[in-house]
C-alpha positions in Angstrom: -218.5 41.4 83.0 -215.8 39.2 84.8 -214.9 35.9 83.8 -217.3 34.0 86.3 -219.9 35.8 84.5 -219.1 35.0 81.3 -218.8 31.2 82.3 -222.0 31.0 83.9 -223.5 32.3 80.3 -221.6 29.8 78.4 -222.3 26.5 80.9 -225.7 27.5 82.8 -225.5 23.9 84.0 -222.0 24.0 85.5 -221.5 23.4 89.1 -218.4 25.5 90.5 -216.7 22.9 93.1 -215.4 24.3 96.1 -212.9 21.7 96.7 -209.1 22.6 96.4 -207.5 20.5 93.4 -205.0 17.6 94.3 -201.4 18.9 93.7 -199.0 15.7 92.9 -196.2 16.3 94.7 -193.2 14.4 92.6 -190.0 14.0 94.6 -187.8 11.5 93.5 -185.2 9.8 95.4 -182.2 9.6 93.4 -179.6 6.8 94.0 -176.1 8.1 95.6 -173.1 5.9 94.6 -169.6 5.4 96.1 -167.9 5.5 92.6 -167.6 9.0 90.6 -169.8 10.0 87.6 -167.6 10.7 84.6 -167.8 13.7 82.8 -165.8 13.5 79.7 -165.5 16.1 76.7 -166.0 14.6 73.4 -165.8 15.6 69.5 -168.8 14.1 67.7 -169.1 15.2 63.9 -167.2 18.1 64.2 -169.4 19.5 67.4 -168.9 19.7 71.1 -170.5 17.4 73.1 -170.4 16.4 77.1 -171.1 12.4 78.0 -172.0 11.5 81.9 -171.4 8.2 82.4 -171.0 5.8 85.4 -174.3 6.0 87.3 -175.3 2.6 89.6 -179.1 3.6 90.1 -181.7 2.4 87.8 -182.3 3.7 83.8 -185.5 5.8 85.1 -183.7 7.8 87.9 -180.7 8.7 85.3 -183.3 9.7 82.7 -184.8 12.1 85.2 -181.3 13.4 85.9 -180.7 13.5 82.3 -184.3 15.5 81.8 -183.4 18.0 84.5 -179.4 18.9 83.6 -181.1 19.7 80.3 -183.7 21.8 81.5 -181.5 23.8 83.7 -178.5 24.6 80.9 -181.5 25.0 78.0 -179.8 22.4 75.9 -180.4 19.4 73.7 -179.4 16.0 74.6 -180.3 12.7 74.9 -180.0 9.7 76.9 -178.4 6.5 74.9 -176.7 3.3 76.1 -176.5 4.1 79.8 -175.0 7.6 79.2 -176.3 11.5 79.1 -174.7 12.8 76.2 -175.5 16.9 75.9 -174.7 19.2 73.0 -172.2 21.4 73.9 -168.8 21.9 76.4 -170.6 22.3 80.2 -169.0 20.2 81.9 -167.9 22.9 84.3 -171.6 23.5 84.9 -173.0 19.8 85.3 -170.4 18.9 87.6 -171.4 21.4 89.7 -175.0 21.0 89.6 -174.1 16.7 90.2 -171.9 18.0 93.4 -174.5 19.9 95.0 -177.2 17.3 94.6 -174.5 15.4 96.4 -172.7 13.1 93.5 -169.2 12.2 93.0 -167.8 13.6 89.4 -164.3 12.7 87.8 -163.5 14.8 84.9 -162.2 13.4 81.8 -160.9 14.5 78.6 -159.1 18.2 77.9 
């Protein structure tokens, strides 16, 4: 017994639609400056952490960036007071993901 089968026992009523489903397709523009991001290195209570600072566009487009440097590196981090701040020493790694998606970086501290 396949699954359809098993549906059909558990919803007689159910009406199988034949229409494809709506995929939202969410590209988001973000804003490219003239002035360099700053990537600086920073002790915070004893741990590593890297702060990105400096972005012109609006607080929404740097949270997405924020959302989607964690992502890729699997780390924690957050976004306070106009700044990215992520656990750990990567700047290596996020100024090269911020240059390929076209951004200027400056590298700060160490």
């Amino acid at each position: 017994m396949d699954l359809q089968e098993q549906l059909k026992k558990l919803f007689p009523d159910h009406e199988p639609s034949n229409e494809p489903e709506a995929v939202a397709d969410e590209t988001h523009e973000l804003f490219i400056q003239k002035e360099p991001m700053i990537c600086k290195y920073e002790k915070r209570k004893g741990k590593a952490t890297t702060i990105i600072e400096g972005y012109e566009g609006s607080d929404e487009d740097f949270k997405i960036l924020a959302k989607e440097i964690k992502t890729k590196l699997s780390v924690g981090g957050t976004f306070k007071d106009g700044a990215i701040i992520i656990q750990g020493d990567y700047r290596d790694k996020i100024m090269k993901m911020l240059q390929d998606k076209g951004f200027k970086t400056k590298r700060v501290g160490g």
